[in-house]
C-alpha positions as CSV (number, residue, x, y, z in Angstrom):
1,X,-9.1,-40.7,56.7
2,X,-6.3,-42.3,59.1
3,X,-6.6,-43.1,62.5
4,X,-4.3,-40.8,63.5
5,X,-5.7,-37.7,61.7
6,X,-9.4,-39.2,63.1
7,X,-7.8,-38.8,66.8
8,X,-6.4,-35.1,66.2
9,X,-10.1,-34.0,65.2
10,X,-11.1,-35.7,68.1
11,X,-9.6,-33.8,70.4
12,X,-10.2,-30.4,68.7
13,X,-13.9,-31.1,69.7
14,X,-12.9,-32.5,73.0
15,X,-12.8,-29.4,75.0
16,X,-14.9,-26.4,75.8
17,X,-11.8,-23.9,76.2
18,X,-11.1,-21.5,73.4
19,X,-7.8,-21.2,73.6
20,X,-7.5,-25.4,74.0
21,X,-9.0,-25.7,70.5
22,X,-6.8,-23.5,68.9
23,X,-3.7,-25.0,70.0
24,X,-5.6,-28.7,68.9
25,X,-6.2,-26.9,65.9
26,X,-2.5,-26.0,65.1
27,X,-1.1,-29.2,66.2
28,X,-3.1,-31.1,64.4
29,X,-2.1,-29.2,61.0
30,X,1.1,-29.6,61.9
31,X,1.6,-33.2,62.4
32,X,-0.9,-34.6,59.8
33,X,1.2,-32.3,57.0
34,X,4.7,-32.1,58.3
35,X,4.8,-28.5,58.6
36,X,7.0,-27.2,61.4
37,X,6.7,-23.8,61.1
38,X,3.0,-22.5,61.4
39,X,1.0,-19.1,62.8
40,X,-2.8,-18.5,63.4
41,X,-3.9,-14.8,63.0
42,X,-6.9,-13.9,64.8
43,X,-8.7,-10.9,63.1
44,X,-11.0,-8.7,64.3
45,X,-14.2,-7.3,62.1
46,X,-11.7,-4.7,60.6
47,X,-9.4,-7.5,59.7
48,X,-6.8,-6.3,62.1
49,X,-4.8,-8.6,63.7
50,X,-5.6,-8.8,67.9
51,X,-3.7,-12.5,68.5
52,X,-1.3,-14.9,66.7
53,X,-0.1,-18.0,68.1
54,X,2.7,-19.6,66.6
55,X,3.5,-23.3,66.0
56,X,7.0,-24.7,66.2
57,X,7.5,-28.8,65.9
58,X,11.0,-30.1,65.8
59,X,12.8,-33.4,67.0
60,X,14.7,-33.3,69.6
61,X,18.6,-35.0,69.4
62,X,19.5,-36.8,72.8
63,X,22.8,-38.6,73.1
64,X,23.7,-37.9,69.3
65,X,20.7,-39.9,68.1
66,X,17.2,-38.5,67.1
67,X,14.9,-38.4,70.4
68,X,11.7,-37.7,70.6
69,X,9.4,-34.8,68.6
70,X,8.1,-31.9,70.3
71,X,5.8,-29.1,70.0
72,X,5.1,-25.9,71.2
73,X,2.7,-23.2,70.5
74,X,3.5,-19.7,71.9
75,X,0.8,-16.9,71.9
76,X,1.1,-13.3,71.5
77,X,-1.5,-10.2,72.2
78,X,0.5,-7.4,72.3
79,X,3.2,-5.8,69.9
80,X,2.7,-8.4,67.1
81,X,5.2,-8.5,64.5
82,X,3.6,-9.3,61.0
83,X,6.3,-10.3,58.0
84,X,5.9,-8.5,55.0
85,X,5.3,-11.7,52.8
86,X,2.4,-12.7,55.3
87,X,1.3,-9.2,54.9
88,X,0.9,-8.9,51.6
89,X,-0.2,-12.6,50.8
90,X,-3.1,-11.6,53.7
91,X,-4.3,-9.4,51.6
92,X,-5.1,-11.3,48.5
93,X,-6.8,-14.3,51.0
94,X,-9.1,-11.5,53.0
95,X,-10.0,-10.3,50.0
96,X,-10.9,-13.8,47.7
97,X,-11.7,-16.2,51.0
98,X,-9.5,-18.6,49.5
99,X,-6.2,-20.6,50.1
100,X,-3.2,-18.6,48.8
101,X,0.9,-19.1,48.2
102,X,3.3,-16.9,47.7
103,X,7.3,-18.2,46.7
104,X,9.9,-16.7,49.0
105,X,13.9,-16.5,48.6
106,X,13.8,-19.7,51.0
107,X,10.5,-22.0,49.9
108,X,7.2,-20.3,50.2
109,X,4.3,-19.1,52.3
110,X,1.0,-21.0,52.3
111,X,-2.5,-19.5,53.9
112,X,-5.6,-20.4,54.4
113,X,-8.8,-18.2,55.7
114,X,-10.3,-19.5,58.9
115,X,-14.2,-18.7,58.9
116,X,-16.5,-18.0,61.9
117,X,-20.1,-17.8,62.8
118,X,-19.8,-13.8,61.9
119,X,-17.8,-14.3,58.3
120,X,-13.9,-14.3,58.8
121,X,-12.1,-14.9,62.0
122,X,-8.5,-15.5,61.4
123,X,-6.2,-16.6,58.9
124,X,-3.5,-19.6,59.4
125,X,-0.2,-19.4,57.6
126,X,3.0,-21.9,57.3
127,X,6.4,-21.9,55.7
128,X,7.5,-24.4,53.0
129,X,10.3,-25.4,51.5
130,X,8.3,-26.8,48.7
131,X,4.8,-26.2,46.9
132,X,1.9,-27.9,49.0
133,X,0.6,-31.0,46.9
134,X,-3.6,-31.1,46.5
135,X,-3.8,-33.5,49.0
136,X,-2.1,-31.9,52.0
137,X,-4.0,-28.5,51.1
138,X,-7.1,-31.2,51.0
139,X,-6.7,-31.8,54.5
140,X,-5.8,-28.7,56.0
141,X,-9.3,-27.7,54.2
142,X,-11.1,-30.6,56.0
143,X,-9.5,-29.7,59.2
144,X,-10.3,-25.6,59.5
145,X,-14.2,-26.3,58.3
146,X,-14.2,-28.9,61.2
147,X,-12.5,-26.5,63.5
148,X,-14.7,-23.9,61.9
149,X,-18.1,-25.6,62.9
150,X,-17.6,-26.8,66.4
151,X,-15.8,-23.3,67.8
152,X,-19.4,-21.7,66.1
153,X,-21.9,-24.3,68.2
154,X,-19.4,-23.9,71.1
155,X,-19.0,-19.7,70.6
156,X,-23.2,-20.2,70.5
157,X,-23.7,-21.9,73.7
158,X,-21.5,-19.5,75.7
159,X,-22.7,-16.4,74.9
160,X,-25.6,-14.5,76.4
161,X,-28.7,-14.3,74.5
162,X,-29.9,-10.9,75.1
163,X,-26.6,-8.8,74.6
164,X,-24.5,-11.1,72.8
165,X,-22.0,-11.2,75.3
166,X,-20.2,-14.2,76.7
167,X,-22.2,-15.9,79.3
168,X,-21.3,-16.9,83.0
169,X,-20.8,-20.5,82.3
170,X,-18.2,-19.2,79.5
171,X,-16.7,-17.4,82.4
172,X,-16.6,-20.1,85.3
173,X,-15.1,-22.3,81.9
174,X,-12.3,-20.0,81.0
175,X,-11.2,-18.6,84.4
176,X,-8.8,-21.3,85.3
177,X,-7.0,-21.4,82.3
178,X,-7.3,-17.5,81.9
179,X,-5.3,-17.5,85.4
180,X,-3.0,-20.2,84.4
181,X,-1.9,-17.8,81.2
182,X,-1.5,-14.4,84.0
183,X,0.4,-16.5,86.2
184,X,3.1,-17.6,83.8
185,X,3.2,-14.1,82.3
186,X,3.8,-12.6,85.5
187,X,7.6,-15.0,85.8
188,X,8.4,-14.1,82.2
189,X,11.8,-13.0,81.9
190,X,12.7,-9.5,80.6
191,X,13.2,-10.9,77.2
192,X,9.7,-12.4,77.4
193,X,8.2,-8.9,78.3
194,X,8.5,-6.7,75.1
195,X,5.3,-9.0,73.7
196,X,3.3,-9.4,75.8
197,X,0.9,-7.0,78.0
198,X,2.3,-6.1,81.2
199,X,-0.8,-5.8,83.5
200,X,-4.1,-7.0,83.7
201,X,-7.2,-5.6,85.4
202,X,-10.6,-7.0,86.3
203,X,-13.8,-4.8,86.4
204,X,-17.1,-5.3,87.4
205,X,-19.3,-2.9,85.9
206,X,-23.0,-2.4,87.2
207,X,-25.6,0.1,85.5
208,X,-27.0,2.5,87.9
209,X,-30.7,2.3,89.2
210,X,-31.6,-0.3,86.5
211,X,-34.2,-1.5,88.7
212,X,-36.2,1.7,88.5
213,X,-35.1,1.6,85.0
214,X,-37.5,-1.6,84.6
215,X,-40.3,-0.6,87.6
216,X,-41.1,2.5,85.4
217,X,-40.6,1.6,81.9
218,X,-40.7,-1.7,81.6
219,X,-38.6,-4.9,81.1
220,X,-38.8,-4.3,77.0
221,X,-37.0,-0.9,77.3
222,X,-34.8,-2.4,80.2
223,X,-33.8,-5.1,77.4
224,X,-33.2,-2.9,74.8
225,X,-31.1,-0.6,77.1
226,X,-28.7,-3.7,78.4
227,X,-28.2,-4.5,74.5
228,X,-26.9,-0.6,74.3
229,X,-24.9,-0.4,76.9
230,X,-23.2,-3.9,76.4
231,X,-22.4,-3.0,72.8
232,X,-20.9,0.4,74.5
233,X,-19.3,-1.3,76.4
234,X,-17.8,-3.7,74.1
235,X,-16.7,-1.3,71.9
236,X,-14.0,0.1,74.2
237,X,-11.7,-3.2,74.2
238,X,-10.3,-5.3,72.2
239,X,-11.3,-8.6,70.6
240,X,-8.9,-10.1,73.4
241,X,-10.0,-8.7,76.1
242,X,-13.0,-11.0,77.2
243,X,-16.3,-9.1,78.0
244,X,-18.8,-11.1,80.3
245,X,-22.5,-10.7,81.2
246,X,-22.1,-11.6,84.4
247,X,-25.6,-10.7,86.4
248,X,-28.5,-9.2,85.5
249,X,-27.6,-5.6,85.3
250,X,-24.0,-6.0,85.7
251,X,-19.9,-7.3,83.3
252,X,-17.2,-8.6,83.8
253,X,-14.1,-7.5,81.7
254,X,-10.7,-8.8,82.1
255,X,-8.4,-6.2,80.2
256,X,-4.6,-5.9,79.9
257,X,-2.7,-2.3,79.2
258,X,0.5,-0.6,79.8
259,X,0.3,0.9,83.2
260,X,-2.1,1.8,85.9
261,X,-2.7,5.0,84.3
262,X,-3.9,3.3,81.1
263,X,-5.5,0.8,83.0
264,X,-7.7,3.9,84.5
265,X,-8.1,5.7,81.6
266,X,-9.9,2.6,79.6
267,X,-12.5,2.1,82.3
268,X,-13.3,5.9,82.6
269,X,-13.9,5.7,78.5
270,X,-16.4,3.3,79.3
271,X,-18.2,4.7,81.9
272,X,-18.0,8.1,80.1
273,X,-19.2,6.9,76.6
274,X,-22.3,5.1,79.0
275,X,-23.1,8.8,79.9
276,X,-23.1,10.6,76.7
277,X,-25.0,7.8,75.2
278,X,-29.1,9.5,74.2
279,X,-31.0,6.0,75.5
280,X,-34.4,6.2,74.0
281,X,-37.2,7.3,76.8
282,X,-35.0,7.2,79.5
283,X,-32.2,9.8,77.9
284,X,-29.5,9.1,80.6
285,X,-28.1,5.8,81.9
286,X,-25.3,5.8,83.9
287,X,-22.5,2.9,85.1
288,X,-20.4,2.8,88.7
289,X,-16.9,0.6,87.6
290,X,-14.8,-1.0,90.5
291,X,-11.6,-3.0,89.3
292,X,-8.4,-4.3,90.6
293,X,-4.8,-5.2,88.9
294,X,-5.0,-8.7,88.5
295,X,-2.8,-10.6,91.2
296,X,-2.8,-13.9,89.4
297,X,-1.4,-15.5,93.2
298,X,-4.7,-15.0,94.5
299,X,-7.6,-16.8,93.0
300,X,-10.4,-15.8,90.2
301,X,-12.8,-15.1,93.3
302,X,-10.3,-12.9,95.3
303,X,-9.8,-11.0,92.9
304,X,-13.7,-10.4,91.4
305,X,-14.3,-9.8,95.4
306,X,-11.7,-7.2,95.1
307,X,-13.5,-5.4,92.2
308,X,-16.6,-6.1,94.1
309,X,-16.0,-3.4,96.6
310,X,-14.6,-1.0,94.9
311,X,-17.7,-1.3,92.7
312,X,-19.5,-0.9,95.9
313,X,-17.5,2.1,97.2
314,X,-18.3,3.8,93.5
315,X,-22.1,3.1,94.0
316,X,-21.5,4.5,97.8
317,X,-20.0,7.9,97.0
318,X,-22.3,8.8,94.3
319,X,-22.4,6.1,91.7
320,X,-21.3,7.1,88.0
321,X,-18.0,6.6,88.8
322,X,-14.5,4.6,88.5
323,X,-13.0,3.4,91.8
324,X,-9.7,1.3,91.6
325,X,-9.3,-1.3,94.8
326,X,-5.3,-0.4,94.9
327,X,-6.1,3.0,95.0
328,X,-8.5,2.5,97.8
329,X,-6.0,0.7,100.0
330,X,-3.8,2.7,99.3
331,X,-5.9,5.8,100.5
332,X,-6.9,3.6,103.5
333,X,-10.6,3.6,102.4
334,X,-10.2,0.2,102.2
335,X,-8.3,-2.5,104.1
336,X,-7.2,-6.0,102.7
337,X,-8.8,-8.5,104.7
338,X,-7.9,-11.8,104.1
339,X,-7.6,-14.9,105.9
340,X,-5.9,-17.8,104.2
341,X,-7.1,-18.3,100.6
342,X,-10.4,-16.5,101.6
343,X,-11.1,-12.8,101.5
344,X,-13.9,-11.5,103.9
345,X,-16.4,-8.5,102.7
């Protein structure tokens, strides 16, 4: 194994971000087998695609002589435009778990499954002029089953025991870089806009009364009952939307749509499909939601304070119930105090 190939591995397993080790991942394919054109497909556990980030390399010409090469990988959640040839040649791969190709008018298409801790995660395709020798498809092998094993130890130690859920320490890990991807969204040009989601929102959602919840039945049922509830709650977004346990009895999601309408509607699904839910013993368990539109400007903790009290205004007028912060300040039920960088409750 070269040097060089030995330092691209290296840095897939140097970082605890996600998205970091993906983009390691594609480079790394890229420059060890001289393939400029490349796309990673994340699946969810129907197989449907929720992410692809695509790989370009090329070498840039300065002065009329060759200049240095460059890459860049570009990601895309919303509005994702699959090619029929990658369509059909996903098919075969979901279906076997094995490398496939497929000849096109103009070379070929080359893909590989990419396995996770829970079975099939995402599948990584490239365009090629020419057939892929044994040894390149070799490598790319050795590179996705290292990839494979470190983002399952690292998936492991972030998420929370009990529910399942990504932990706080995956939070305070991925915020940063989470805000660094809203803020350059948010100076996209028009062009830019058709794929990707236009608005974010940040929730915090608390279950109602959970602390008689565990004074009466006990913290076995209260266990069982934050399993249930963070599965129903999970079930309402999408793989990309990041779903955090982050208290005891309370998430944290971090979820793009359309408009503020959508926005609203998604986080009274939740809170409705919390209520309808049969909980064994305790029958009815109920969740208060407060969330604002993301205003990647201000930082991570302005804006969970901003959820903050319009989670508290929810638990204040009755609980069970969604409460937006814009719509508060806008109603004048709440005012925007902020001095600086710091917002005071």
């Amino acid at each position: 194994m070269s040097i060089s190939l030995l330092s691209k591995l290296e840095k897939i397993t140097a970082t605890r971000d996600f998205a970091a080790i993906e983009h390691s991942l594609l480079r790394a394919i890229g420059s060890t087998v001289n393939v400029d054109d490349l796309s990673l497909w994340t699946l969810d556990s129907s197989h449907e695609v929720t992410k692809v980030l695509h790989y370009h390399r090329q070498i840039e010409v300065r002065g009329g002589s060759m200049g240095r090469d460059t890459e860049q990988v570009d990601t895309v959640y919303t509005h994702i435009d699959v090619p029929e040839d990658v369509r059909s040649l996903a098919q075969t791969v979901v279906l076997s778990l094995k490398p496939a190709a497929r000849r096109t008018a103009t070379g070929g298409v080359q893909m590989f499954p990419l396995m996770g801790s829970q079975g099939l995660s995402g599948l990584v395709s490239m365009r090629l002029s020419q057939p892929m020798g044994d040894h390149d498809q070799a490598l790319i092998n050795g590179i996705l089953r290292v990839y494979s094993n470190y983002h399952a130890l690292l998936d492991e130690s972030q998420r929370d025991r009990l529910t399942g859920l990504y932990n706080r320490h995956a939070m305070d890990l991925n915020i940063d870089r989470m805000w660094s991807v809203l803020g350059r969204e948010s100076t996209q040009t028009d062009a830019r806009r058709s794929s990707v989601i236009q608005m974010y929102s940040l929730a915090v959602i608390d279950i109602d009364h959970f602390k008689k919840v565990n004074d009466t039945y006990g913290h076995i049922l209260g266990d069982e009952i934050l399993l249930l509830i963070s599965r129903l709650i999970s079930s309402c977004f999408r793989k990309s939307d990041p779903v955090y346990r982050y208290g005891g009895e309370e998430f944290l999601v971090v979820a793009g749509a359309d408009t503020p309408e959508v926005t609203r509607a998604l986080f009274e699904r939740v809170r409705s499909k919390v209520e309808s839910h049969y909980f064994p013993q305790v029958e009815k368990v109920t969740v208060s939601v407060g969330y604002t539109i993301i205003d990647p400007v201000l930082s991570p903790s302005e804006n969970i304070g901003r959820a903050d009290r319009a989670l508290y205004c929810a638990k204040e007028q009755g609980r069970n119930q969604v409460q937006s912060f814009d719509d508060l300040l806008q109603r004048g039920l709440l005012q925007d105090m902020r001095y600086g960088s710091t917002e005071l409750f």
